[in-house]
N, C-alpha and C positions, 0 to 999 in steps of 0.2 A: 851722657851728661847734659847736650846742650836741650835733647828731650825734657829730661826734668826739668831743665831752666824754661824753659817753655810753658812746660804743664803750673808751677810753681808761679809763673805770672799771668799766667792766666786766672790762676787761682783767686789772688791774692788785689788784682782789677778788676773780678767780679765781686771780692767782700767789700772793698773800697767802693766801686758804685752803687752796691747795696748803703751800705751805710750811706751815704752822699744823697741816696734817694731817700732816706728816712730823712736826714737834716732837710730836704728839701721842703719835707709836711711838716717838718716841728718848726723849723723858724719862716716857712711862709716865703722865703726868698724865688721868685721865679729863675732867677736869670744863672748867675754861678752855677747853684747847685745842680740843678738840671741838666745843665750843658756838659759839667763835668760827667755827670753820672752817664749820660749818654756818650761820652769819649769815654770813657772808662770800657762800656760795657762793648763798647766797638773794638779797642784793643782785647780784649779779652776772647772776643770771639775769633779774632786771628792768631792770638795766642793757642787756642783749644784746636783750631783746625790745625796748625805748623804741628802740636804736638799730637793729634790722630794721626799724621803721615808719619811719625817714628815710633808713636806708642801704640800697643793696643786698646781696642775697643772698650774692652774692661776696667780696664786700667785707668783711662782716663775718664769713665763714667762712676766708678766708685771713688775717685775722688775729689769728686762735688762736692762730695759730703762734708769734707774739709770747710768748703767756703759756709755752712750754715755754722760751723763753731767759733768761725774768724768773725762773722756780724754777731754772732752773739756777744762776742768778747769786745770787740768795737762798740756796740752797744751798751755793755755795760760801762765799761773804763771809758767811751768816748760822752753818752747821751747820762751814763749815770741809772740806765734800767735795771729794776730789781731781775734776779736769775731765781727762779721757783725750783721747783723739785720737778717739775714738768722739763723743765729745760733741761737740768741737769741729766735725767733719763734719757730724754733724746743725744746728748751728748755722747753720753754711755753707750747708747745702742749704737749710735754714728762711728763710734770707736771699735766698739764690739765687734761691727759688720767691715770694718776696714782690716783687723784682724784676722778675721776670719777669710778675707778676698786674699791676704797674702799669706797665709798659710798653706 
């Protein structure tokens, strides 16, 4: 349990950095956003290593895949960016292959 609490924030402090580095180039801001995204991406990385010591390898590299649909969706409801048919297929497949990892 406290594995996935782990994996789950790590997760979820690397879509938050991501996004916070996108704010970073859209509104031009050096100082916040930057810094943020750099502590973000720091927790994140101690978050991924704590949950390699209880998860497997696997396990926690296929869901990565997670964090490209979390800025996606930050992205749009956050910056307002259109989602094409391109995204959405990557979606699909990201979902597809997570399916298929836990089968």
């Amino acid at each position: 349990m406290i594995s996935t609490g782990l994996l789950a924030t790590a997760l979820v402090c690397t879509a938050l950095a991501q996004y916070s580095y996108k704010l970073y180039f859209v509104r031009h801001r050096p100082g916040p956003l930057l810094l943020r995204a750099l502590a973000l991406f720091a927790i994140a990385q101690i978050g991924f290593f704590a949950a390699l010591t209880r998860l497997e390898v696997g396990t926690v590299y296929m869901s990565v895949g997670v964090v490209q649909i979390l800025v996606l969706a930050l992205s749009r409801y956050g910056l307002g960016e259109d989602v094409n048919r391109h995204h959405l297929t990557a979606v699909i497949l990201i979902v597809g292959g997570l399916v298929l990892y836990a089968a």
